[in-house]
C-alpha positions in Angstrom: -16.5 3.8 -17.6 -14.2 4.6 -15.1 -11.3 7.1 -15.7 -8.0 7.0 -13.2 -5.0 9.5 -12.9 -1.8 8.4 -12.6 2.1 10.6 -11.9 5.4 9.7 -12.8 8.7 11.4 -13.1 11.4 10.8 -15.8 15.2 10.9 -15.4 15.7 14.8 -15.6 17.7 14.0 -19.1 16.8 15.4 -22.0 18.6 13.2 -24.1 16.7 10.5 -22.2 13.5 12.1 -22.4 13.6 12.6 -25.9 14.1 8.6 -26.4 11.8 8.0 -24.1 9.1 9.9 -26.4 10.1 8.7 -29.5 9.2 5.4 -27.7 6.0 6.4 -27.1 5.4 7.4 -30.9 5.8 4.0 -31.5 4.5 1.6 -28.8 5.4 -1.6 -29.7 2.1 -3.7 -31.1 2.1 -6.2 -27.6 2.0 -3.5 -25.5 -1.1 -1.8 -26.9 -2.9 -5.0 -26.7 -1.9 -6.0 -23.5 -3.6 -2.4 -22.5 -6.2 -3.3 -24.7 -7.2 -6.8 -23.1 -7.2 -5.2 -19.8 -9.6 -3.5 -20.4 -8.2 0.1 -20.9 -10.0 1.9 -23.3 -8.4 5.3 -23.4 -5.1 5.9 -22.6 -2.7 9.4 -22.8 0.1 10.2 -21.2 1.3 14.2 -20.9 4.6 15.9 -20.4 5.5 18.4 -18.1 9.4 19.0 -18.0 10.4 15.3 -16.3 6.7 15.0 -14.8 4.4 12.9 -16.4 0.8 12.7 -16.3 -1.6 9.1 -17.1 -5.7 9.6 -17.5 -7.0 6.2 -18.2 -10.6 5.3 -18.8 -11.3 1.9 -18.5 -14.6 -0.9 -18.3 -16.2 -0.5 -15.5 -15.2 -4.2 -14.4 -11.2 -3.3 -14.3 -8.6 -4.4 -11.8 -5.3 -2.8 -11.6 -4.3 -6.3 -9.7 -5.8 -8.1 -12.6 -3.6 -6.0 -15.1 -0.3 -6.6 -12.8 -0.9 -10.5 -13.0 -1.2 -10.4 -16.7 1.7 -8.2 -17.4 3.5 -10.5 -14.5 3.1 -13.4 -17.4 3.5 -11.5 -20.4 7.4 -11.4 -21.5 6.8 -8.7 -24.0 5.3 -6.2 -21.6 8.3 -7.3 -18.9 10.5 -6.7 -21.6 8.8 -3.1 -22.1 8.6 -2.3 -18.6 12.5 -3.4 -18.1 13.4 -0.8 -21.2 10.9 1.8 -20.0 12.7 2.3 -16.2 15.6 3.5 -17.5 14.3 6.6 -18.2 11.7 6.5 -15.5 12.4 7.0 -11.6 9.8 6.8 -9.2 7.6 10.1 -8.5 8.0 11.3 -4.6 5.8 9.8 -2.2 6.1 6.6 -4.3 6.7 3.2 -2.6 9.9 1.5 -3.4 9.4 -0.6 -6.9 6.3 1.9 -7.7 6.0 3.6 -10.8 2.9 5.3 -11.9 1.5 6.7 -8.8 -2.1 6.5 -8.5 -3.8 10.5 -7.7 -6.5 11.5 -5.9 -9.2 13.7 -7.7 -9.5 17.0 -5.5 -12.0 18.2 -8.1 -14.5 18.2 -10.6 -16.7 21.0 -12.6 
């Protein structure tokens, strides 16, 4: 299994973050399974005022290419994604388009 760690900030709104969360207590059906036939096992998501923090544990034969390509072709998960940025803007550091940033583990017990 391999696990990733992944940033992204929300519009500082907290109207906006609240619907943005009560998204996420419902994801719709489509998008779990288009995680699911990626092959991401695990996935949680945290909240820190606008900050948000992704672990993801996934086969050990995932692609985050792979996973672009199939969302690329999958209306439902554009249609999320679309829906999804307006409460998400782009963590610093990110490159312009990027959402969830990719992090670097600095350490491990």
């Amino acid at each position: 299994m391999k696990r990733y760690a992944l940033g992204l900030d929300l519009v500082n709104d907290p109207k906006l973050i609240q619907e943005y969360e009560e998204y996420h207590k419902a994801v719709w059906p489509e998008i779990k399974k288009s995680i699911a036939d990626a092959g991401i096992e695990n996935m949680e998501i945290y909240r820190f005022g606008n900050r948000l923090f992704m672990l993801m544990e996934t086969a050990e034969d995932f692609d985050f290419s792979v996973k672009a390509e199939m969302d690329a072709s999958n209306s439902k998960v554009q249609e999320w994604e679309q829906l999804m940025w307006k409460y998400q803007q782009a963590i610093p550091g990110a490159k312009e388009g990027e959402k969830w940033v990719l992090m670097d583990k600095i350490f491990q017990l």
